[in-house]
C-alpha positions in Angstrom: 35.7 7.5 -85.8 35.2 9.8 -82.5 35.7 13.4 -82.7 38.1 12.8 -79.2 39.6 10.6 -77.7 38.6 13.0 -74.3 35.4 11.8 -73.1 35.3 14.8 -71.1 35.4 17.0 -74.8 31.7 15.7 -75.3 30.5 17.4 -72.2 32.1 20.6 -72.3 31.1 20.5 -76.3 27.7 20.2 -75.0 27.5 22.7 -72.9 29.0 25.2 -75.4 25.7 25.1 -77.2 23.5 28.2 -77.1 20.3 26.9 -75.5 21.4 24.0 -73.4 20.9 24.7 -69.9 21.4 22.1 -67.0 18.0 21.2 -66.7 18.3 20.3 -70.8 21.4 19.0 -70.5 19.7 16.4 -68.2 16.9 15.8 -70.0 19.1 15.1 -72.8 21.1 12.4 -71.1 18.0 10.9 -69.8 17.4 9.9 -73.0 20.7 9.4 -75.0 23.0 8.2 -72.0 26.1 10.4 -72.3 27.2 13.4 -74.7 28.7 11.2 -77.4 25.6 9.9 -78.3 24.1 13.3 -77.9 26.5 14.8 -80.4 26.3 12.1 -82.6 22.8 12.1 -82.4 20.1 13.0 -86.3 18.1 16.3 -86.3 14.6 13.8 -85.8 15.8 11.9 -82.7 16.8 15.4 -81.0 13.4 16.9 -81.8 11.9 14.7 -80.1 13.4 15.9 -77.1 10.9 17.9 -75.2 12.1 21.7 -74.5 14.8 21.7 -77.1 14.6 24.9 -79.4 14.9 24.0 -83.1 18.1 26.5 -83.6 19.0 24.6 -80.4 19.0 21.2 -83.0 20.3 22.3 -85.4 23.3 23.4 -83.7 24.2 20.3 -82.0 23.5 18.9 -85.6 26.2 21.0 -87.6 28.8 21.0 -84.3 28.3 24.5 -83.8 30.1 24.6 -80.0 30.8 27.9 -78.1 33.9 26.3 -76.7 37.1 24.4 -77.7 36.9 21.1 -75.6 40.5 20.4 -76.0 41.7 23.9 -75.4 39.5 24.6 -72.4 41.0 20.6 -70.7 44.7 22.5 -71.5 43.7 25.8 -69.6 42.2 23.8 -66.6 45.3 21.5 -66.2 47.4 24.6 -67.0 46.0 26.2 -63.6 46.2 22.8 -62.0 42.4 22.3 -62.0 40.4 19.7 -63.6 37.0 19.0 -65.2 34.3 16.7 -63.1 31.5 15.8 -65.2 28.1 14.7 -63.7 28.5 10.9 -64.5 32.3 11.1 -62.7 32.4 9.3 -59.3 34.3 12.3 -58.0 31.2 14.2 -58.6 29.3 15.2 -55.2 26.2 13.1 -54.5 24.5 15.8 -52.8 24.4 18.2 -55.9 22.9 15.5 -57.9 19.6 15.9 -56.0 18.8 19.1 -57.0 16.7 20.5 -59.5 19.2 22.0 -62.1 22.8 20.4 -61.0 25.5 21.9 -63.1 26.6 19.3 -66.0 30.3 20.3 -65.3 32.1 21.3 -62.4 36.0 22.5 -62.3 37.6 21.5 -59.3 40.9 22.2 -58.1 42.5 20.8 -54.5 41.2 17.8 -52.9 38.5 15.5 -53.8 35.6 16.2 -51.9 34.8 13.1 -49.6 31.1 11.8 -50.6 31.1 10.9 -47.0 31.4 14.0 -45.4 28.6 16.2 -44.4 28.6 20.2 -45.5 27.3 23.2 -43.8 27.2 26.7 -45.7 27.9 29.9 -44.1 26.9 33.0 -45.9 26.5 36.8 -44.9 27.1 40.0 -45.7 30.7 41.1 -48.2 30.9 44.6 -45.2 30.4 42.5 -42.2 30.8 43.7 -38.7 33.5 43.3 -36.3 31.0 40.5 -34.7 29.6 38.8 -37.8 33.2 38.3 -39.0 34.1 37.0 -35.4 30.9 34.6 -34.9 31.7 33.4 -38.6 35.4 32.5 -38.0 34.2 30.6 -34.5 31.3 28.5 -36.0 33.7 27.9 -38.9 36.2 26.5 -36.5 33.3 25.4 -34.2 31.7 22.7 -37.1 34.9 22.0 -38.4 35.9 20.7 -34.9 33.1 18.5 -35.3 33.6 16.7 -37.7 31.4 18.7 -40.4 32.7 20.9 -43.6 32.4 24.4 -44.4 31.0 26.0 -47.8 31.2 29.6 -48.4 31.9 32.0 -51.7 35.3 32.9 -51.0 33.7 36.4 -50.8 35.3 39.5 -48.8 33.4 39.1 -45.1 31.5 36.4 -43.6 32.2 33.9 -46.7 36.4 34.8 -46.3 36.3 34.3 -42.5 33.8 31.3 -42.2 36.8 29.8 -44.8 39.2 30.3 -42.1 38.0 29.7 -39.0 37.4 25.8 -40.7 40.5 26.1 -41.9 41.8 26.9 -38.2 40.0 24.2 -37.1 41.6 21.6 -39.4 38.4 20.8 -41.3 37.4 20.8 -45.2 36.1 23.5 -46.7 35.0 24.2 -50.0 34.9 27.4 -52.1 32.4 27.9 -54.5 33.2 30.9 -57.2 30.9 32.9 -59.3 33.8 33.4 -61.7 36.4 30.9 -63.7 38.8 28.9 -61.8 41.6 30.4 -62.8 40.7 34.0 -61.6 41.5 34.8 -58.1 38.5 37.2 -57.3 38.4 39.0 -55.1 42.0 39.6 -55.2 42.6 40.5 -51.3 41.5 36.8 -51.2 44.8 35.3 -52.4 46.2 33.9 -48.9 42.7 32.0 -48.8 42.4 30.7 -52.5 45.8 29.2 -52.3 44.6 27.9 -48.7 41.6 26.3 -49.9 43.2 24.2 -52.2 45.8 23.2 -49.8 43.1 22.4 -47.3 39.9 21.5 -49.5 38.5 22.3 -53.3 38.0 25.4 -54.8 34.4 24.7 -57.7 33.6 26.7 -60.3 30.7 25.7 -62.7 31.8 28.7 -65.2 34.0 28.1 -68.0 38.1 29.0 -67.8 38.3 32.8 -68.1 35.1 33.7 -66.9 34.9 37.3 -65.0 32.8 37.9 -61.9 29.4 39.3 -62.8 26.4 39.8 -60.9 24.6 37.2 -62.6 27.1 34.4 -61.4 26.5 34.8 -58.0 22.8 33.8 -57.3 23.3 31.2 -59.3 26.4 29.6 -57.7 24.6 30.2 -54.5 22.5 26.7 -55.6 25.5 25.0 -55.4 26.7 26.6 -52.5 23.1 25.1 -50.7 23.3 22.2 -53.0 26.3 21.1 -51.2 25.5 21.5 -47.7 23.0 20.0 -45.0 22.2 23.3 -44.2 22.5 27.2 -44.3 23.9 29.7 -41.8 23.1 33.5 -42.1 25.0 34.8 -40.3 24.9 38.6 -40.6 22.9 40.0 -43.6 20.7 42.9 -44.5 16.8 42.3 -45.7 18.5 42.7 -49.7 21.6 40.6 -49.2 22.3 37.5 -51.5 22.4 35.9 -48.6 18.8 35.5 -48.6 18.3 34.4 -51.5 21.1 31.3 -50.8 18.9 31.0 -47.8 15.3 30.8 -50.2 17.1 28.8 -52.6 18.0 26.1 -49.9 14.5 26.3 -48.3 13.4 25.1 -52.0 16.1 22.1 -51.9 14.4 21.1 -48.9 17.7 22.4 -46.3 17.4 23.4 -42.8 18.1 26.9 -42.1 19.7 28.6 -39.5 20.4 32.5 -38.5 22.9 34.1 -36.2 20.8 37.1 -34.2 22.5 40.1 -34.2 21.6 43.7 -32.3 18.3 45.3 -32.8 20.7 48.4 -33.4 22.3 47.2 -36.1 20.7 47.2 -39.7 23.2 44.7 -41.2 21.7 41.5 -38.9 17.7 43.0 -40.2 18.0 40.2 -43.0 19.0 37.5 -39.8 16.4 38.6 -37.5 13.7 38.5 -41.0 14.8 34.7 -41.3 14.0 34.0 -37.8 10.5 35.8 -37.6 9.9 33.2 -40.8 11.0 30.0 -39.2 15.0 29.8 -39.7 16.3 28.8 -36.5 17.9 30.8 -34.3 21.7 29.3 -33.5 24.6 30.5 -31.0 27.0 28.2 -31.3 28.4 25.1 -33.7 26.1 22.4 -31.1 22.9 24.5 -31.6 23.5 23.4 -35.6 24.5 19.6 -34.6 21.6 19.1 -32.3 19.2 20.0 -34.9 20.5 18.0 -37.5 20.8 15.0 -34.5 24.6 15.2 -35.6 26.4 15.3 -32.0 29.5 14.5 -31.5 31.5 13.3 -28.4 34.3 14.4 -26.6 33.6 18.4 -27.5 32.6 20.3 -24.0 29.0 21.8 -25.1 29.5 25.3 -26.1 33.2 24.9 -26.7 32.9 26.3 -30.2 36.1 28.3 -30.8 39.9 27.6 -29.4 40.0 30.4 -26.9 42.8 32.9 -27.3 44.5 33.0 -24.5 44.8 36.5 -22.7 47.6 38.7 -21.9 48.0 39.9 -18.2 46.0 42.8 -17.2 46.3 45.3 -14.4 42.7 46.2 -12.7 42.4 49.1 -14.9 43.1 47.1 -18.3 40.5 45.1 -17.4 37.7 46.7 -16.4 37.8 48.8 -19.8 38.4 45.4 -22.0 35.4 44.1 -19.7 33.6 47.2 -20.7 34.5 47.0 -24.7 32.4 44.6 -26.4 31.5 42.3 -29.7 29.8 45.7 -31.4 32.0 49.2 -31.7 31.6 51.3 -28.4 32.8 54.9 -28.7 35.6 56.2 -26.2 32.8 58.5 -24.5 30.5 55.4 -23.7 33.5 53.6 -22.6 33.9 56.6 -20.4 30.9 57.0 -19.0 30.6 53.3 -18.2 33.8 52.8 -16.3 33.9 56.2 -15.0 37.4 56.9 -16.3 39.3 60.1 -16.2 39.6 61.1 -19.7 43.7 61.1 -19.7 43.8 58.0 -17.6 41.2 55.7 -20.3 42.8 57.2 -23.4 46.6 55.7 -22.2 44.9 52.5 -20.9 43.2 51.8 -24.1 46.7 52.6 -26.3 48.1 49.9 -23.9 45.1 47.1 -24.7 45.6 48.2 -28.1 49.4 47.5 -28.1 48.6 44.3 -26.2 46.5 43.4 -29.9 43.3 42.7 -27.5 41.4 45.7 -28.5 41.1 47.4 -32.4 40.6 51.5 -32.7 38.1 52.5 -35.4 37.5 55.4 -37.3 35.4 57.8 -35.3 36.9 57.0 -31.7 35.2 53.7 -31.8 36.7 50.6 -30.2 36.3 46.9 -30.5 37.5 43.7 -28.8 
């Protein structure tokens, strides 16, 4: 008589067990075929399992499981997720190639087409005014090709990299270092509920789970596991991103980085890539080229749906010529245009009012 009548309860039972990693997890079913038989299996026939602790055994033996199968199938559908497991055709190919693929996945929104290529975009959580704009247009940019976007769901480059595919009517996927059912961070509401509306949100962390440093890094595999590739596209030399970046170099993934100014100590961890072979990328056909990916009908360089542009008198448009990609104090604006002081400070309210220019703290200005 089976324990359930839920398959699934075998897996997530399984991986309730102190000791049982991914890597075990598989080893495990190389040998007995599916959980069931795992569960089912005598202390001799799991000690011959090689890497398996003996408290390990002996839990799996007496049913000692870390998580109520049933209970945790209720919270996911609750939410309106629900459980993948590894042998599940739903289950992404790519992640299967990977050293340690995570035995359980929660999914919620679309099923993610097996057919579909994946690009990441990663970067830094206190991006720039230009790292969040080049995320959102090689978001759009790939998505306009035909390719899907993964990303964290984090504040920054991962939120706006989300959007810009979104914008461009493509699938994106959002990998969380946290349960499914936790919106983190919160700001990112708008985009979780988006995500599933427009792709899947993935979480390999059991219902409930909080953010912790630990999760990320290791969702970060999945993020790479996912994709064809990585794009950096503005991080410092200690960002995570770097590490999603080493992590996809081990996978065997092409790597690509955005360069940003010599100036500016948030693109360092870019420019680090790039000195160390990551290719250097400035638009969404510098990514299909590489991967020989190109797609017709797209005029080269046409990455992003241009906005299109209020009228301007001669004066409006010599200063938004003037105000770039990176903050420019009022004083350099000055100095370039040669603006009377009273005359720039009136013209840039206007731009502003227009919603073509942004004021920042410290007289700074920004496209």
């Amino acid at each position: 008589m089976s324990l359930w009548s839920n398959k699934k309860c075998y897996w997530i039972a399984l991986s309730g067990v102190k000791g049982i990693g991914n890597v075990t997890f598989k080893n495990l079913l190389s040998k007995f075929g599916d959980p069931e038989r795992i569960i089912r299996a005598s202390k001799s026939e799991l000690s011959d399992v090689n890497g398996l602790r003996k408290e390990t055994v002996q839990d799996i033996v007496n049913q000692r499981f870390e998580i109520d199968p049933e209970a945790e199938i209720k919270k996911a559908g609750a939410c309106g997720a629900r459980i993948v497991t590894f042998h599940d055709p739903e289950y992404p190919a790519p992640l299967k190639e990977i050293h340690d693929p995570p035995m359980i996945l929660y999914m919620k929104g679309a099923c993610i087409p097996q057919s579909k290529s994946f690009i990441a975009i990663v970067g830094s959580r206190n991006a720039t005014h230009y790292g969040l704009k080049v995320a959102e247009e090689f978001g759009q940019g790939l998505a306009r090709r035909g390719l899907g976007i993964v990303s964290g769901m984090a504040l920054g480059i991962d939120a706006w990299s989300h959007w810009g595919c979104i914008a461009g009517k493509g699938f994106t996927v959002a990998v969380l270092g946290n349960g499914i059912d936790i919106v983190y961070p919160l700001a990112n509401r708008k985009l979780y509920d988006k995500v599933c509306e427009s792709g899947t949100i993935v979480s390999e962390f059991p219902m409930g789970t909080s953010p912790s440093p630990p999760n990320f890094p290791q969702r970060n595999r999945i993020i790479s596991g996912l994709s064809k590739g990585v794009l950096v596209v503005e991080a410092t030399k200690n960002s995570g991103s770097l590490i999603t970046a080493s992590i996809a170099l081990d996978q065997g993934k092409d790597v690509f980085a955005v360069p940003g100014s010599i100036e500016s100590y948030k693109s360092r961890g870019c420019h680090f890539l790039i000195k160390h072979g990551a290719m250097l990328v400035e638009n969404a056909d510098d990514i299909m080229e590489s991967l020989g990916m190109n797609y017709p009908g797209i005029p080269k360089g046409d990455t992003m749906i241009k906005r299109i542009l209020p009228e301007m008198n001669d004066i409006e448009k010599t200063i938004f010529d003037i105000i770039g990609d990176y903050p420019m104090h009022i004083d350099e604006i000055q100095k370039q245009g040669n603006i009377v002081s009273g005359e720039l400070s009136g013209t840039l309210t206007k731009l502003e009012l227009k919603g073509i220019i942004k004021q920042l703290p410290g007289k700074m200005f920004v496209k």
